[in-house]
C-alpha positions in Angstrom: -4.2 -23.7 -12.0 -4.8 -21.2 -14.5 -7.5 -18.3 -16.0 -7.6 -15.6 -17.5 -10.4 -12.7 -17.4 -12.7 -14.2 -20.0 -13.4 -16.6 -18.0 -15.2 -14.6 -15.2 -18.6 -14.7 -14.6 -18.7 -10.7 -14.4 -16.3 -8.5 -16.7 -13.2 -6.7 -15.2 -15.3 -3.1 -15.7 -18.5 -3.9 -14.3 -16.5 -5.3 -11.3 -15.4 -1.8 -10.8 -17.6 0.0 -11.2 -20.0 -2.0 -8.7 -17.2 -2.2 -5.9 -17.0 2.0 -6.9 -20.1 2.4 -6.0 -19.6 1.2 -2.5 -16.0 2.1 -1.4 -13.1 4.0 -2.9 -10.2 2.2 -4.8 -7.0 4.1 -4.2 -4.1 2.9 -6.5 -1.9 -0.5 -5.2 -5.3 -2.1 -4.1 -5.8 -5.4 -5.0 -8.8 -6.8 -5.6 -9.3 -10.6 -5.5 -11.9 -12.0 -7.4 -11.6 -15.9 -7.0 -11.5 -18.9 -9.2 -12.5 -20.7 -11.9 -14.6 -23.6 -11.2 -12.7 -26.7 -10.2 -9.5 -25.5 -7.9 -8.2 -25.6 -4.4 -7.1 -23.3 -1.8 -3.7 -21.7 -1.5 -1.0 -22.9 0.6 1.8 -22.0 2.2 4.6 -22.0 -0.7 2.2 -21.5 -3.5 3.5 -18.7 -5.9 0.9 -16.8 -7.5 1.8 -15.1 -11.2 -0.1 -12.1 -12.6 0.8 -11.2 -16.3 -0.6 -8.0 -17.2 -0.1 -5.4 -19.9 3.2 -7.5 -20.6 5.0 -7.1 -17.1 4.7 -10.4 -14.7 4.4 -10.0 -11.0 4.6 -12.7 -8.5 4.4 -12.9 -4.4 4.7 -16.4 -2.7 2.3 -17.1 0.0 3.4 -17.1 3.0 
């Protein structure tokens, strides 16, 4: 699967600035925001890729 921001339903900003308003992000959070329409859940072995600002991180589920 893949997506990118544009596709969410609610922008990156107004995200968090709602979930600000409830609890405190402290840096190294991760917020997980779900999927576009159509996909499955993870499993064991899946490797998830985040490109951001031009630096890729990934993390294989366990």
């Amino acid at each position: 699967q893949q997506g990118n921001t544009q596709q969410m339903m609610v922008g990156i900003f107004e995200l968090m600035a709602y979930m600000s308003t409830h609890f405190s992000l402290q840096p190294g959070d991760v917020v997980l925001t779900g999927t576009p329409a159509g996909v499955g859940p993870l499993t064991s072995g899946d490797v998830l890729i985040l490109n951001l600002a031009g630096y890729e991180f990934s993390a294989r589920v366990a």
